[in-house]
C-alpha positions as CSV (number, residue, x, y, z in Angstrom):
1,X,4.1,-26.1,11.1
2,X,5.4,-24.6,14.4
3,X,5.4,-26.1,17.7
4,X,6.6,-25.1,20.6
5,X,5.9,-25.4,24.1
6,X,5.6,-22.6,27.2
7,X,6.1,-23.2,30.8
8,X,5.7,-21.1,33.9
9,X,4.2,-21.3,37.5
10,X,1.5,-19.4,38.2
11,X,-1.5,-19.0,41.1
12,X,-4.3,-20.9,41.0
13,X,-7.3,-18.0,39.2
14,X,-3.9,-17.5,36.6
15,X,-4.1,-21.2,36.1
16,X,-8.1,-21.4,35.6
17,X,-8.1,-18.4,33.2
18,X,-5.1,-20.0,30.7
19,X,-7.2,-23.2,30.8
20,X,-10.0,-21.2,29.5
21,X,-10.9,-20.9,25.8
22,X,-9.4,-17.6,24.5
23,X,-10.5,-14.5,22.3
24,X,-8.6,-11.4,20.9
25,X,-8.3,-9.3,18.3
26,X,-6.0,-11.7,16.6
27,X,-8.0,-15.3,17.1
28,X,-10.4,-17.1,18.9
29,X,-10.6,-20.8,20.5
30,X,-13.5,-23.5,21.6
31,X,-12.6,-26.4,23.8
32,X,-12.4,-29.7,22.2
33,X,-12.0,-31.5,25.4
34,X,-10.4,-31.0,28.9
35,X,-7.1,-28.8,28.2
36,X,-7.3,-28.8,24.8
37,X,-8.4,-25.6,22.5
38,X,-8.8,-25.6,18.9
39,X,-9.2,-22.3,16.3
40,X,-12.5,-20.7,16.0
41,X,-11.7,-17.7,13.8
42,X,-8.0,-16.6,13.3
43,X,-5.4,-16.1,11.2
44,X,-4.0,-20.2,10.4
45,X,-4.4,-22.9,8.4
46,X,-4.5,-25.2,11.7
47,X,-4.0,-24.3,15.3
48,X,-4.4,-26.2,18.7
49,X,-3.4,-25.4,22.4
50,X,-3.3,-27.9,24.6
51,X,-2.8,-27.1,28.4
52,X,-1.3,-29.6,31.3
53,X,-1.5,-27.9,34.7
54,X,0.9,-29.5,37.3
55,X,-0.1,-29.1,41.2
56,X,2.9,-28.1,43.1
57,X,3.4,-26.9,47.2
58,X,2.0,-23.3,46.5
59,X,1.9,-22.6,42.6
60,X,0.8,-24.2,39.3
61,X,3.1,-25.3,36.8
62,X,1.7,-25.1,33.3
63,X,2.6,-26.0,30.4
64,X,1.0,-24.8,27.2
65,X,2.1,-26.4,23.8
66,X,1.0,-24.5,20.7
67,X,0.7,-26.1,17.3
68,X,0.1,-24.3,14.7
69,X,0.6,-23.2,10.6
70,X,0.0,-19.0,10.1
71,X,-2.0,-18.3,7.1
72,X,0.1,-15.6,5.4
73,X,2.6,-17.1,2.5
74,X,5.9,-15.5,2.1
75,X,5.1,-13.3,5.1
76,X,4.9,-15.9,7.7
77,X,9.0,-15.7,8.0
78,X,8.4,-12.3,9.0
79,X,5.5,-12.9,11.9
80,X,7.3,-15.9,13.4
81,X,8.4,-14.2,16.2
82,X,5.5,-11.7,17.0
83,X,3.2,-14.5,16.8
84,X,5.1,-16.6,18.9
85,X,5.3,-13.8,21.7
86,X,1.7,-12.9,21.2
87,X,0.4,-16.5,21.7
88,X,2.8,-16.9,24.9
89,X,1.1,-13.8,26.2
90,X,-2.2,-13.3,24.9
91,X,-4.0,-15.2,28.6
92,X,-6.5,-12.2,29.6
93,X,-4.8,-12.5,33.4
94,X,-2.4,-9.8,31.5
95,X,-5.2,-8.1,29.1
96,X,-1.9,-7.8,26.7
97,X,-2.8,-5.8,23.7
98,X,-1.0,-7.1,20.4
99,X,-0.5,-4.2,18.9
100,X,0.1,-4.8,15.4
101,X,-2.7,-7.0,15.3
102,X,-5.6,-5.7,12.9
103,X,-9.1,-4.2,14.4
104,X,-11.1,-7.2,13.1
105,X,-10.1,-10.7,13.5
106,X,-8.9,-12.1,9.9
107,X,-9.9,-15.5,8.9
108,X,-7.2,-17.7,7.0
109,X,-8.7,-16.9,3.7
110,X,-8.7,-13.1,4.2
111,X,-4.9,-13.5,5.7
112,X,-3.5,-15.7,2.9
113,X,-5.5,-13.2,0.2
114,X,-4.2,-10.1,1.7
115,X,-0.7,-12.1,2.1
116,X,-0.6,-12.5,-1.4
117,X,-1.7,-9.2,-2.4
118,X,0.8,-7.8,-0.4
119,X,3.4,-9.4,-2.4
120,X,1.8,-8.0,-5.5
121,X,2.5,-4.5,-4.0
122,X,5.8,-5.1,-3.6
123,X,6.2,-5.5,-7.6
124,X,3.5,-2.3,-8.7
125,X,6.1,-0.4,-5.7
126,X,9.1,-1.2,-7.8
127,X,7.4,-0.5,-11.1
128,X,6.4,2.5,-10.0
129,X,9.3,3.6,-9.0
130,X,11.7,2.9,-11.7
131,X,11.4,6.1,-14.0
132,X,11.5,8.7,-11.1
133,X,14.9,7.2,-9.4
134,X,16.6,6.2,-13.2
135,X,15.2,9.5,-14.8
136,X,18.0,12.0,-13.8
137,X,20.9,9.3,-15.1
138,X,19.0,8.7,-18.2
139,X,18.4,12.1,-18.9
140,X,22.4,12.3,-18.5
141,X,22.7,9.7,-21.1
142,X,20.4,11.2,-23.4
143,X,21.8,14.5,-22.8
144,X,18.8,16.0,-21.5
145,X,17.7,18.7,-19.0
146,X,14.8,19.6,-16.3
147,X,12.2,20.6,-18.7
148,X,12.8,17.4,-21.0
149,X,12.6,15.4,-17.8
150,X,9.6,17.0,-16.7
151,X,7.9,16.2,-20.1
152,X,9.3,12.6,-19.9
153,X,7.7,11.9,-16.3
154,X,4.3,13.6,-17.8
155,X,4.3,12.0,-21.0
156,X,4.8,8.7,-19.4
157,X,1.4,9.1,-17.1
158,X,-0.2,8.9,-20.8
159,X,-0.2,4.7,-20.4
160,X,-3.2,5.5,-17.3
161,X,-5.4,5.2,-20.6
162,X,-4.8,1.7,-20.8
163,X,-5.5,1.6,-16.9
164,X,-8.7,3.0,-17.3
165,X,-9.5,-0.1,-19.8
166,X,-8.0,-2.6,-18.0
167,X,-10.3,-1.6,-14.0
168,X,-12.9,-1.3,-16.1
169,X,-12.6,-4.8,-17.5
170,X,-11.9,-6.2,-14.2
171,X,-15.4,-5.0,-13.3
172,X,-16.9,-7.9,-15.9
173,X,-14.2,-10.2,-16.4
174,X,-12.8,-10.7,-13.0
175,X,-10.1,-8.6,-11.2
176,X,-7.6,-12.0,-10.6
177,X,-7.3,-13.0,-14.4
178,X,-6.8,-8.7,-15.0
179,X,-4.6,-8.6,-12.0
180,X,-2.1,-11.1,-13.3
181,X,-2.0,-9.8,-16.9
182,X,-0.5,-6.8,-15.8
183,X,1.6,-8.1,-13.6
184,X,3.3,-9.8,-16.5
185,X,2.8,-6.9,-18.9
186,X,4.5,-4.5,-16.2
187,X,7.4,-6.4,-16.0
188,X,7.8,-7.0,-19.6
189,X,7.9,-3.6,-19.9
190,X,10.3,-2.3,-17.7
191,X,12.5,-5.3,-19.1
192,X,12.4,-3.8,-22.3
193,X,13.1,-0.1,-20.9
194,X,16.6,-1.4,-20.4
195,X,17.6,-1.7,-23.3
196,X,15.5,1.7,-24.7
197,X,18.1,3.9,-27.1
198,X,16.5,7.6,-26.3
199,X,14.7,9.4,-23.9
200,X,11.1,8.7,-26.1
201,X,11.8,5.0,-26.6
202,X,11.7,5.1,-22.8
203,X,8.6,7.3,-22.1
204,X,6.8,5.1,-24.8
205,X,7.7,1.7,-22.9
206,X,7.1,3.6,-19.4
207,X,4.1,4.8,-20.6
208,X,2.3,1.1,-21.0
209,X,4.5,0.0,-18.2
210,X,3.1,2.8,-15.6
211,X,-0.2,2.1,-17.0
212,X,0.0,-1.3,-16.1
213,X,1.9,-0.7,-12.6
214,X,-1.2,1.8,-11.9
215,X,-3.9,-1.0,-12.8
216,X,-2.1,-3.4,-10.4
217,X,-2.3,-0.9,-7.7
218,X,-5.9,-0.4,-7.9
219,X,-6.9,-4.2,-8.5
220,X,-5.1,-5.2,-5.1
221,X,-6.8,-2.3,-3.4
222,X,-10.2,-3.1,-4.6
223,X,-9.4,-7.0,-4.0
224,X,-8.3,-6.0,-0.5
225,X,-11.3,-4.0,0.2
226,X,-13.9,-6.7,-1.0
227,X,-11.9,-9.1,1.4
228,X,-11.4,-7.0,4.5
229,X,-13.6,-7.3,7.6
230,X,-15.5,-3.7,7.7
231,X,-13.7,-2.4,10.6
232,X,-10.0,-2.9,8.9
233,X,-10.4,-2.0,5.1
234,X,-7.8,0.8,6.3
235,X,-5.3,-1.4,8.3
236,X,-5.3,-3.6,5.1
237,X,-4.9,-0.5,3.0
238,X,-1.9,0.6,5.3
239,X,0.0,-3.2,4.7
240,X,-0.5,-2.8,1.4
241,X,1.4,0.9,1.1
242,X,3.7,-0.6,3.4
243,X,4.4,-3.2,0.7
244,X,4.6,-1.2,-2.1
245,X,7.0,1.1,-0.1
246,X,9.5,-1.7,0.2
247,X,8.9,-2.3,-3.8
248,X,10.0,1.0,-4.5
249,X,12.8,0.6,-1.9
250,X,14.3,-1.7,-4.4
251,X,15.4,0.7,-6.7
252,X,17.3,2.8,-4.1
253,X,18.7,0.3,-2.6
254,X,20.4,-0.8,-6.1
255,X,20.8,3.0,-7.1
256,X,24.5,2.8,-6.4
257,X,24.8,0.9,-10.2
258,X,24.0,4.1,-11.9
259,X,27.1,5.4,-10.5
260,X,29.1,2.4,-11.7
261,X,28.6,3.6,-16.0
262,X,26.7,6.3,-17.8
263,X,24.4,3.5,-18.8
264,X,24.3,1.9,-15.3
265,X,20.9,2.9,-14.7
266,X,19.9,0.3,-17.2
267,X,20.5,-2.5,-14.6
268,X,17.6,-1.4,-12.4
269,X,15.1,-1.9,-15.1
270,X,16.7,-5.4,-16.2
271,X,16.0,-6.2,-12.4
272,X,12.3,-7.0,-12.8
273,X,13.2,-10.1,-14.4
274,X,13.3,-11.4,-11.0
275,X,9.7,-11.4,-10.4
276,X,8.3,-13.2,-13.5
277,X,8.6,-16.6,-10.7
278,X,6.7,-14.4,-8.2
279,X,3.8,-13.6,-10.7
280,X,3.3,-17.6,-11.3
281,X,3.4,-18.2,-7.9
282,X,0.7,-15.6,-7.0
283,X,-1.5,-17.2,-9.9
284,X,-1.3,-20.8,-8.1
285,X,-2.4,-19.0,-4.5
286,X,-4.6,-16.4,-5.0
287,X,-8.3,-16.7,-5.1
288,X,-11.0,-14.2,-6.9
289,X,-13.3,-12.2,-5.0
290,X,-16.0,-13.4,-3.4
291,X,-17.9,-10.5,-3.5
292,X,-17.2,-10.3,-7.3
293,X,-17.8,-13.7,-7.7
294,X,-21.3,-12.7,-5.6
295,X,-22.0,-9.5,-8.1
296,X,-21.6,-11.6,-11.2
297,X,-24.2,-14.2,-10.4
298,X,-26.5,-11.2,-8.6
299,X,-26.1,-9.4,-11.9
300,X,-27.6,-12.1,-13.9
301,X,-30.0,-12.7,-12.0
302,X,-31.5,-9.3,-12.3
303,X,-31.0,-9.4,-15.8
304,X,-27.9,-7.3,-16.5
305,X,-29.2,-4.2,-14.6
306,X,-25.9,-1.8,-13.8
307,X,-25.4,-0.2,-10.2
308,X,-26.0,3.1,-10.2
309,X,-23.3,5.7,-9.6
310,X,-23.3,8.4,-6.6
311,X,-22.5,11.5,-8.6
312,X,-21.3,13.8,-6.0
313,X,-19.1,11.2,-4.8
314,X,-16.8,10.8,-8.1
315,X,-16.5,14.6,-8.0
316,X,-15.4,15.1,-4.6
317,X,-12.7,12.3,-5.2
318,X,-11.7,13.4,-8.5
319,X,-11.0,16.5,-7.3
320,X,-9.1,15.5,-4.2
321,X,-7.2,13.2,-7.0
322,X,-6.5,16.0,-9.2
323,X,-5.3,18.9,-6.7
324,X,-3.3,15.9,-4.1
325,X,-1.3,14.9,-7.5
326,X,-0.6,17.9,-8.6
327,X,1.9,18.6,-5.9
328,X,3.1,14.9,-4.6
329,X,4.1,13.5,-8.1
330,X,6.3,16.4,-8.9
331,X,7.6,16.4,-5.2
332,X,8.2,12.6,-5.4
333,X,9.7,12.3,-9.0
334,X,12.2,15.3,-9.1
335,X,13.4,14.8,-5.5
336,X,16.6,13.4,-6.8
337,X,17.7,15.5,-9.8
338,X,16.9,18.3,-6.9
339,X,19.3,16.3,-4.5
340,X,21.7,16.1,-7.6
341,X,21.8,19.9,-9.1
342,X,20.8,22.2,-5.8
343,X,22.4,19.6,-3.3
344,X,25.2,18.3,-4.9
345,X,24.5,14.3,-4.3
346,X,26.2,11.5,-5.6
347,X,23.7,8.5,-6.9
348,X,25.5,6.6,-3.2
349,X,24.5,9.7,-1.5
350,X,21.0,10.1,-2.7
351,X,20.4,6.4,-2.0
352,X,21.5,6.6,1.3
353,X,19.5,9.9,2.1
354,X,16.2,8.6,0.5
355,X,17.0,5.5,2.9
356,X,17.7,6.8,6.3
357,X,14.7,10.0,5.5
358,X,11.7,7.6,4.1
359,X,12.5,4.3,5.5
360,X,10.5,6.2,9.1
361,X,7.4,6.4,6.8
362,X,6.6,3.2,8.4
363,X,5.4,4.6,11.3
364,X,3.1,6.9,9.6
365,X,1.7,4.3,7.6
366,X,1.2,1.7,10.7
367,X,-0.3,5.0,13.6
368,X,-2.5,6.2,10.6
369,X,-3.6,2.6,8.8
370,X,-5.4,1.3,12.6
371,X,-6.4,5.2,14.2
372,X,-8.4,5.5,11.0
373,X,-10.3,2.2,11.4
374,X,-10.7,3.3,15.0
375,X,-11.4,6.8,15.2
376,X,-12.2,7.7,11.5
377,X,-10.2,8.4,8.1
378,X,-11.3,12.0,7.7
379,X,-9.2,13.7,10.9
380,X,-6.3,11.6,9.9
381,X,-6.8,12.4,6.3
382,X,-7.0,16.0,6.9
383,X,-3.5,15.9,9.3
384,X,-1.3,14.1,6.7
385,X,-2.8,16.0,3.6
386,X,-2.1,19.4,5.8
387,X,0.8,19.3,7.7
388,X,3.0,16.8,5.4
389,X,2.6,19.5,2.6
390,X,4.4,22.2,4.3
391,X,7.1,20.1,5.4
392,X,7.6,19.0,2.3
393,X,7.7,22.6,1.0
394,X,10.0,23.1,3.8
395,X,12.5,20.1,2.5
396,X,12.4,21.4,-0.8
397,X,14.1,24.9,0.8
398,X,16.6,24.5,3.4
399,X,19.6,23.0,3.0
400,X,22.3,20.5,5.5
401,X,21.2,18.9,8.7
402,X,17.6,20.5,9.0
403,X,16.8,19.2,5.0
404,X,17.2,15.3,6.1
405,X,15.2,15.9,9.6
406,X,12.5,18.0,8.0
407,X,12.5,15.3,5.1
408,X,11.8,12.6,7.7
409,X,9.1,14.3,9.5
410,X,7.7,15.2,6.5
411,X,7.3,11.9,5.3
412,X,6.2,10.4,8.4
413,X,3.0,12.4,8.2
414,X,2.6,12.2,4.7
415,X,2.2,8.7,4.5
416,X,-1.1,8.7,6.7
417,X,-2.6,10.2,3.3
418,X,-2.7,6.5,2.1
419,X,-4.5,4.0,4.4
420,X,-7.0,7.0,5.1
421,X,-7.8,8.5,1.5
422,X,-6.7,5.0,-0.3
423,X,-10.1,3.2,1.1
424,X,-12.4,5.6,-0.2
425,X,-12.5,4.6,-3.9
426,X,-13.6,1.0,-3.4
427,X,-15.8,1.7,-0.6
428,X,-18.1,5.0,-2.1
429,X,-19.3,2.9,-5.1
430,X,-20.7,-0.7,-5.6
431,X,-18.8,-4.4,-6.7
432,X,-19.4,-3.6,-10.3
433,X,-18.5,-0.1,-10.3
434,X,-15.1,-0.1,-8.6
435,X,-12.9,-0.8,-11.5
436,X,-14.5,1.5,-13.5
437,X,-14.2,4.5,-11.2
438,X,-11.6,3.6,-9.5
439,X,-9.9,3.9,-13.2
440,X,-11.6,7.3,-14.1
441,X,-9.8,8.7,-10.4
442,X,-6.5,7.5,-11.6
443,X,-6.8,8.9,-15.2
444,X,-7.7,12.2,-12.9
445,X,-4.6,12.2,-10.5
446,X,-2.6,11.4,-13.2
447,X,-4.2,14.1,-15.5
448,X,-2.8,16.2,-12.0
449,X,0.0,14.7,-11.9
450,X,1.2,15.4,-15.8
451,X,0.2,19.0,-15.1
452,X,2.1,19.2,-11.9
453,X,5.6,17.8,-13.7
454,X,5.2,20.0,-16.4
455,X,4.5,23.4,-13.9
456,X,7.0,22.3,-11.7
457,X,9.9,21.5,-14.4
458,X,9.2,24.9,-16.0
459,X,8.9,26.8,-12.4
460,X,12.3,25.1,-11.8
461,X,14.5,26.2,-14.4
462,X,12.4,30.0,-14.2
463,X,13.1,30.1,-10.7
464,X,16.2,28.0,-10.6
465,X,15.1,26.6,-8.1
466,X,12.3,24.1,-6.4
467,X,11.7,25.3,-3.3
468,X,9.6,28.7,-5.0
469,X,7.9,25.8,-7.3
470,X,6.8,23.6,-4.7
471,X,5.5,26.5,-2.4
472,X,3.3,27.5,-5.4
473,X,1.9,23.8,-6.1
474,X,1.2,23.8,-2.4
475,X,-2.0,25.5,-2.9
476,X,-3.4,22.2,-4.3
477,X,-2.9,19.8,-1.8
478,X,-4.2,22.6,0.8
479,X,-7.6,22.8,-0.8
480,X,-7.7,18.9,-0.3
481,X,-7.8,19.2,3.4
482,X,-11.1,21.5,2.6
483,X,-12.7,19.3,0.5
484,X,-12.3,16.2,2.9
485,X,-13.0,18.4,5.9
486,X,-16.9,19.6,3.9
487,X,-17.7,17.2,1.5
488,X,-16.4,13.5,2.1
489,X,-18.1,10.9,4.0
490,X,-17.4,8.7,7.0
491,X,-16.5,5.3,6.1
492,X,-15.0,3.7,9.2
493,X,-16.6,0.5,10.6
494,X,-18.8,0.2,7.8
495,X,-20.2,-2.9,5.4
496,X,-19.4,-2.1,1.9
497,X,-22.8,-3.2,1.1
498,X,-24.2,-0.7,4.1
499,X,-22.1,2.1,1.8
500,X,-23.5,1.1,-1.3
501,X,-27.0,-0.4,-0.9
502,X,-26.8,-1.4,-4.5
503,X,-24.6,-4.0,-3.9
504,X,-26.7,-6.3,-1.6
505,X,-29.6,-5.5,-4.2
């Protein structure tokens, strides 16, 4: 519980507006009684204002003393202070605009479920992550070169088969129980990647453990999505990439231990033991979706009846899944052992360069995750699919000063691709289809992706180089920014069940 108090002299209209119930983006009052305000909508588990307004020769002194407890676990460190600021300032008087405050207000349920969800991200980001940053040092190990870890990073995108089964489960059995199962399986994985004795041991265990990571992505999206007020589902998806960015942060920030032994690289995998804790305590907080919850007793009561599929709509995002992973896996996954053999990098000096040039994707993520919600994820879409592919030809080609600017920019833009294209496989198909799909799209990209490891290791070593192999791929991405611009939908501001009519069927 927080409680603190706020004091300040102000004219008398000032005075009448702060002792005046409130309402923002962020949370709205009622009056309980004379100077004192309680939570109608809002982001806590309890909240009250109360307001004592002290007559002096020309001003009012007030005093406003908030007590509250923020619905968010873990994360309420973090929002201390901005919510302490925004509730100090938030009288209209000063019309101040909280900025990082979502479009729609969030209820404490929705805040504590996209809280926890968030937290999930952070462990699929790490998982994720592990066999791209370790694959270079392993290879070394193993004594193997681009081609073989081009093959590795394709053959391991074969464990999206068991992603496929496990959304598509979710869709009957409930996407909590599903979400935690691979949470744990994940883990257990990459735990037992560390101690794998060749480079195929290691693609078998990363296999099962990417197909697990993949299905946690998409179960958190589609949890998030069935949660989130209508006119945020992209704000939400944009915390959530922010998440799973600082997940895969983990591994580069502990990327100096490769350099400590040939085998150093081992360590990173051993380091998901430290989220098995995490996992249980996720399991203790989080709820199941109410929509799904909703589905399953609508789909009894019309006697099993499945929700139909909008054809068109799998193909356009299939193939905006296929031709956007075809280029970005390859671009993300060999950016080190480019860094290593073209540029010359240490594992210190990689670490720190992936650091200092992604780390300003946060502001990509956080301009594109609330101008989609407000102006519509197609333009934005369109700008980060576009322009953050030939920048990221462009860091692929030049070399010094100009590689780690271009590199920043490059990702900056990029990362509007998720909160704007992420929304659109939970919102274009019903609550009992999402899983389902959402695990055919990700067999698809990753069916893209495998191909564009295996072009681009091959390119590589033919061109010796990856600048000429990315500025082929290139052509992939580019036809994305067609297909969204002619074929795909609006979504903004819209009810999922306004989207998929099925649903409230």
């Amino acid at each position: 519980m927080t409680l603190f108090r706020h004091k300040r002299s102000v004219g008398s209209e000032e005075a009448e507006q702060i002792n005046c119930a409130r309402s923002n983006s962020l949370f709205k009052e009622y009056e309980v009684g004379p100077g004192i305000f309680k939570l109608a909508e809002g982001p806590f588990i309890s909240y009250q204002r109360t307001v004592d307004i002290d007559m002096q020769t020309s001003d009012f002194e007030v005093t406003e003393t908030f007590s509250y407890k923020i619905s968010a676990p873990f994360w309420h460190y973090l929002l201390h202070f901005p919510m302490k600021r925004a509730l100090k300032n938030s009288n209209s008087s000063k019309n101040f605009n909280i900025w990082w405050a979502p479009p729609n207000r969030f209820d404490a349920l929705t805040s504590r479920t996209v809280s926890l969800l968030c937290v999930a991200a952070i462990v699929t980001g790490f998982l994720g992550a592990l066999i791209g940053q370790t694959a270079t040092f392993a290879a070394e190990e193993f004594g193997a070169g681009d081609r073989a870890q081009g093959i590795l990073l394709a053959t391991v995108r074969i464990g999206v088969l068991l992603t496929v089964f496990i959304t598509a489960l979710a869709d009957n059995r409930g996407r909590k129980k599903l979400l935690e199962f691979s949470l744990y399986g994940g883990c257990c994985l990459a735990v037992l990647s560390a101690v794998a004795p060749n480079l195929w041991a290691l693609g078998i265990t990363q296999s099962f453990a990417r197909g697990f990571a993949t299905s946690i992505s998409i179960l958190i999206g589609i949890m998030a999505a069935e949660a989130a007020p209508k006119g945020s589902r992209a704000y939400i998806a944009g915390l959530l990439t922010l998440s799973a960015g600082l997940g895969a942060g983990i591994p580069v920030w502990i990327l100096f231990l490769a350099d400590l032994h040939l085998k150093g690289w081992r360590l990173l995998f051993a380091t998901a033991l430290i989220f098995f804790p995490v996992i249980r305590w996720i399991h203790l907080h989080l709820e199941e979706s109410k929509r799904f919850i909703n589905h399953i007793e609508n789909h009894k009561f019309n006697n099993g009846r499945k929700q139909k599929v909008i054809v068109k709509r799998v193909l356009f995002l299939a193939s905006v899944a296929f031709l956007l992973f075809l280029f970005v896996s390859p671009a993300s996954q060999f950016r080190n052992e480019f860094l290593r053999d073209e540029r010359d990098f240490s594992a210190a000096k990689i670490s720190l360069f992936l650091l200092t040039a992604y780390t300003p994707q946060i502001i990509g993520v956080a301009i594109a995750s609330k101008v989609s919600d407000l102006k519509g994820r197609k333009p934005v879409a369109m700008i980060a699919v576009g322009i953050g592919t030939i920048l990221t030809v462009g860091s692929y080609s030049i070399a010094g000063f100009g590689m780690w600017l271009i590199t920043m920019f490059a990702g900056i833009i990029s990362a509007g691709a998720g909160p704007s294209l992420g929304v659109y496989s939970a919102e274009m198909f019903g609550t009992g289809r999402r899983g389902q799909i959402s695990g055919f799209l990700s067999l698809t990209a990753v069916t893209g992706s495998a191909l564009g490891l295996l072009i681009c290791g091959d390119l590589s070593e033919r061109f010796n180089s990856f600048g000429e192999a990315f500025t082929l791929l290139a052509i992939g991405p580019l036809l994305v920014v067609l297909i969204v611009y002619f074929f795909f939908p609006e979504s903004a501001n819209q009810e999922l069940e306004d989207l998929n009519p099925d649903d409230s069927s």
